[in-house]
Each structure stands twice: as C-alpha cells, then as structure tokens.
C-alpha positions as CSV (number, residue, x, y, z in Angstrom):
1,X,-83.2,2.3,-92.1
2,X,-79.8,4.4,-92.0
3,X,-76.7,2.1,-90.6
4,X,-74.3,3.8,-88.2
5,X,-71.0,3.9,-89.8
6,X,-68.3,3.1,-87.0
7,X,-64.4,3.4,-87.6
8,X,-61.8,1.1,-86.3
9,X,-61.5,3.2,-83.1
10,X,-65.0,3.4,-81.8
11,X,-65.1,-0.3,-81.7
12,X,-61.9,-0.3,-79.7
13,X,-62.9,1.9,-77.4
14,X,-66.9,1.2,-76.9
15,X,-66.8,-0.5,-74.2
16,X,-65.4,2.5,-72.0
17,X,-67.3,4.7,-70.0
18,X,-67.9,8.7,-70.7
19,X,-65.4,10.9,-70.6
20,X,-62.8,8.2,-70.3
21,X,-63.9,6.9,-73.7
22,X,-63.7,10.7,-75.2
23,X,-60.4,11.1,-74.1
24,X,-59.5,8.1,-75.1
25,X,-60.4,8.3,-78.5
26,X,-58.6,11.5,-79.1
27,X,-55.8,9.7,-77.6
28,X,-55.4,7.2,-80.4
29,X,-56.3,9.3,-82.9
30,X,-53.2,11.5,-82.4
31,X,-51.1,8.0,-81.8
32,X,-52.8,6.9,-85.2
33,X,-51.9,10.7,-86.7
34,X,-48.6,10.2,-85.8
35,X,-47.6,7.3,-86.9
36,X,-48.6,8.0,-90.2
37,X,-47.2,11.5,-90.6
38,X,-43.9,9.3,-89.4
39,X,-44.7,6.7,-92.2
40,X,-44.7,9.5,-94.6
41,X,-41.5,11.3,-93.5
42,X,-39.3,7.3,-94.0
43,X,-41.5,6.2,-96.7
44,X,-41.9,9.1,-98.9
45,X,-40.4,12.4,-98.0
46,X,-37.7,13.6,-95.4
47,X,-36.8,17.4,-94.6
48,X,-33.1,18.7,-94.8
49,X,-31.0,21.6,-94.2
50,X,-28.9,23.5,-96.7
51,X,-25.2,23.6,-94.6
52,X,-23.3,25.5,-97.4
53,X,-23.0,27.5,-100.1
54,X,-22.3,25.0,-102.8
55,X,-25.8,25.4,-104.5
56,X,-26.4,29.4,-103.7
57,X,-28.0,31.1,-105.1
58,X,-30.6,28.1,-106.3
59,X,-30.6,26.9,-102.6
60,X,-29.2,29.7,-99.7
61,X,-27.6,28.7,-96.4
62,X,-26.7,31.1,-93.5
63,X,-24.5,34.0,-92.7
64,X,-22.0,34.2,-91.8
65,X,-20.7,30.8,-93.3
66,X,-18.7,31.9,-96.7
67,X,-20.4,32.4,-99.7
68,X,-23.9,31.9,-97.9
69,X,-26.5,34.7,-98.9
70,X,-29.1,34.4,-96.4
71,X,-29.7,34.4,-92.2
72,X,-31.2,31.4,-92.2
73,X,-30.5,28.1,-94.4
74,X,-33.6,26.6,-97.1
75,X,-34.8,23.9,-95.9
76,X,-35.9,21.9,-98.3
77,X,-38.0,18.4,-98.6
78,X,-37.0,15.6,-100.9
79,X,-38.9,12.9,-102.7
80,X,-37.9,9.4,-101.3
81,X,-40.2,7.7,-103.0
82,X,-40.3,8.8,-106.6
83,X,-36.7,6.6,-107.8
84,X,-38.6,3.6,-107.5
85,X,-40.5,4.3,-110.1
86,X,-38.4,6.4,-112.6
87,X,-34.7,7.1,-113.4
88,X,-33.1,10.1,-112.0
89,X,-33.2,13.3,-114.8
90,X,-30.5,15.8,-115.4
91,X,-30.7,19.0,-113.9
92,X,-32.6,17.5,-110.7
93,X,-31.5,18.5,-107.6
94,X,-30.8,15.8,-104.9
95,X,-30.4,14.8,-101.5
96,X,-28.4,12.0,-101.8
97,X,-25.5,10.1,-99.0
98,X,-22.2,11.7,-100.0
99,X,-19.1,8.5,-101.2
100,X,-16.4,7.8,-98.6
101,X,-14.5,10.1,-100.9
102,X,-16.1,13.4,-100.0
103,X,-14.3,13.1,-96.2
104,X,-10.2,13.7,-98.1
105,X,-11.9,15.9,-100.7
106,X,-14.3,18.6,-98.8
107,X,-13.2,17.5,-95.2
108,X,-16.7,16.4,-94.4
109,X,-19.3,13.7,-95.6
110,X,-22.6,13.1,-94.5
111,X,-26.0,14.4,-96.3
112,X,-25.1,16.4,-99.4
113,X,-27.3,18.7,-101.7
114,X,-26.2,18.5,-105.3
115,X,-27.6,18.9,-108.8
116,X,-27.3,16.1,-111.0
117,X,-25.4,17.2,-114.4
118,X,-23.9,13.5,-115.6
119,X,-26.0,10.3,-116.2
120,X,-25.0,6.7,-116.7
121,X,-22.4,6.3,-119.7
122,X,-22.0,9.7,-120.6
123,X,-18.7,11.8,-120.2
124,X,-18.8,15.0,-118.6
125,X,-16.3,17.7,-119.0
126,X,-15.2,21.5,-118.4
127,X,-13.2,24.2,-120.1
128,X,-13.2,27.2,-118.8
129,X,-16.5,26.9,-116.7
130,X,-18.8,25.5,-119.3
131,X,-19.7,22.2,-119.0
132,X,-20.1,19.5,-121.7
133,X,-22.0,16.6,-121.8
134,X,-20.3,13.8,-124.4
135,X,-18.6,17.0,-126.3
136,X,-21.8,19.1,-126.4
137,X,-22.2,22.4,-124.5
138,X,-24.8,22.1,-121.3
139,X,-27.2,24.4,-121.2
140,X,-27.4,25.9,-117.3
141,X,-29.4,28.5,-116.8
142,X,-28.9,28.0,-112.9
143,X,-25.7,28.5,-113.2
144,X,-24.4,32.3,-113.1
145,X,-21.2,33.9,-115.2
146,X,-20.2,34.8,-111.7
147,X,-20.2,31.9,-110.3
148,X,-18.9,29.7,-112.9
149,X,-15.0,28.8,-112.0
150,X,-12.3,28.1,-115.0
151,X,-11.3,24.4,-114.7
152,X,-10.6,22.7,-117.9
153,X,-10.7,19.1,-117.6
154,X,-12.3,15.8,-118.7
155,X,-13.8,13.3,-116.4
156,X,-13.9,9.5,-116.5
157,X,-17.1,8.3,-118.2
158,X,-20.0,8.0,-115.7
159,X,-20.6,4.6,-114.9
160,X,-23.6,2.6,-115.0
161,X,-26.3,3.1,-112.3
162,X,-24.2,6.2,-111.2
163,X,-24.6,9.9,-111.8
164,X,-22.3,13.0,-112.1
165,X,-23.0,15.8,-109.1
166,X,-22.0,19.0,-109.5
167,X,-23.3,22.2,-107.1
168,X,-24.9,25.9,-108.9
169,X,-22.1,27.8,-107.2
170,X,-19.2,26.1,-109.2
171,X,-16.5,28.1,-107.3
172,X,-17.6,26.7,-104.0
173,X,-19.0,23.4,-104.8
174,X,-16.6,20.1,-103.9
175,X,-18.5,18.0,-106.1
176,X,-18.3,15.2,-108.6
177,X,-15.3,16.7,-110.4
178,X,-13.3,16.2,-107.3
179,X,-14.5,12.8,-105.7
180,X,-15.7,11.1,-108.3
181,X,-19.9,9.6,-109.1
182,X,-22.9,8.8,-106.5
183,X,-24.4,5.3,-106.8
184,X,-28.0,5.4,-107.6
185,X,-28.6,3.3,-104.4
186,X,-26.8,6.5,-102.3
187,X,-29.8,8.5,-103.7
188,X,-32.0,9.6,-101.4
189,X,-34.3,12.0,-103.4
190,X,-35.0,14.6,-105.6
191,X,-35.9,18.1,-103.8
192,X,-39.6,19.1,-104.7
193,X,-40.0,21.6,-101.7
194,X,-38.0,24.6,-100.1
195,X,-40.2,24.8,-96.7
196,X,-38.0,27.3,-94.6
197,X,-38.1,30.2,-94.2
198,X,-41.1,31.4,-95.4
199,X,-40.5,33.5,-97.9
200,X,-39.1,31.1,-99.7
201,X,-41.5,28.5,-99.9
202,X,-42.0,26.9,-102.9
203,X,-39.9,24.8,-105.3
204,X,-36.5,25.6,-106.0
C-alpha cells in the first residue's frame, strides 16, 4: 500500500480543526519562508547600495551626486559566504567595512564598494595613472583613459592577510592609495549580482 508522506508542519498542526488548521499551516509556512530567506541574506548574501561615483562607470550611483551617471544607484548583492572557502582574487569587486582611516581621508566610513587591485606581499604602485603590481604594468580593462588620474607614487608593500582597494573611477575614488589596506577579516564579500534597476541586472 502507498504511505502518506507528511512534513514537519502537518504533524504540528494535525490536531487543529478545519479551516483553523488551513490557515494555520500557511501561517508557518510563511514564518518558516522567512526565516530562511533571512538565513540566507546573514549567512550567504546581503544587498547594498552604490552611494558614489568611485566605481562608475563599472557600478553607477545617482544624479545629481558628482560624477554619478545614472538616476538611480546599482544595487548590487555580495557573496558572504564564498571567503571561507577561497582567497580573495585580483580584480574582484568587494563589499567590504571601510578602516578607521577612511573617516580623515574621504570624510566618511561605513560600507564601501571597491575593486581589489593589491594582494598580500605584493607592492603596488602608480605613474602617471597606470598601475603596477611588484614593477609590472596591470592590465585594467575596467579602467578608462578618461578616468585614469596622474599620481606617481609607490605604496608600502601589502601586508599579509590584507589587500590593496582601489575604485574604476581613479579620479574620484578615496581608496587604498590614500588610507592605506583592508584586513581580510573587514571583507564582507565579493559582488556577483547588480539587482537594481532593472536594466541593469546582471553581473557587473
């Protein structure tokens, strides 16, 4: 003979009478729904906003903030799961918590977007808007001629278990350069997802 297969909730909720018991079952259903859609968003992914134009035009924020392209900011989804189980790559982009630092050199701190350029133990520099990784040119392809900016300097190598940030739009990007690496434990993901607006879903 065929066996009934019962979930969690009908035995919960057997006992109670129709409709009670109808309604009742939706009720934890959603509850149960919740909580794991809430499960994912701490455990594995988390949305953000794009605030400024430090990463346009990879990554727009909103008129009429300077330098922002678009009417509404990306919004984008990061990975916060993904670090525990590999190293953070160059060229990734990443939500990550901004160093004390960032409040003397930007005038704000918080949640910042940033592309990693520098890894642990290399030494990153400029000269004239070209960056080089341990003397060597970086490739960039996200990076336009336009918005390259014309520093020449050399930074202290990158420590261990910390990583070089630098934004697409170099001329408006308070980055790395200007308060110094971000921990690996300050990194809160890699950005697989731009979810807002709509015609810009997709990966960035």
């Amino acid at each position: 003979c065929l066996s009934t297969v019962r979930n969690p909730l009908d035995r919960l909720t057997s006992s109670v009478p129709e409709p009670w018991r109808s309604v009742l079952d939706w009720t934890l259903s959603l509850v149960v729904a919740v909580l794991v859609v809430l499960a994912v968003k701490v455990e594995v992914a988390n949305p953000y906003r794009v605030p400024g134009a430090s990463m346009e035009p990879t990554l727009h924020c909103a008129r009429p903030a300077d330098g922002c392209m678009a009417g509404h900011s990306d919004r984008v989804v990061a990975n916060r799961f993904i670090y525990r189980f590999r190293d953070p790559e160059r060229g990734e982009i990443v939500v990550f918590d901004a160093p004390a630092e960032t409040l003397a050199a930007c005038g704000e701190t918080g949640t910042f977007v940033k592309r990693i350029v520098g890894l642990p133990g290399e030494v990153v520099s400029e000269k004239d808007g070209v960056v080089y990784i341990d003397g060597r040119p970086l490739d960039e392809p996200y990076v336009t001629a336009a918005r390259r900016d014309q520093r020449t300097q050399t930074w202290p190598r990158v420590p261990r278990n910390s990583y070089f940030m630098m934004g697409d739009n170099r001329e408006s990007s308070c980055d790395s350069r200007d308060w110094g690496t971000v921990p690996r434990e300050d990194l809160i993901g890699p950005v697989f997802l731009t979810y807002w607006p709509p015609d810009r879903l997709g990966s960035p």
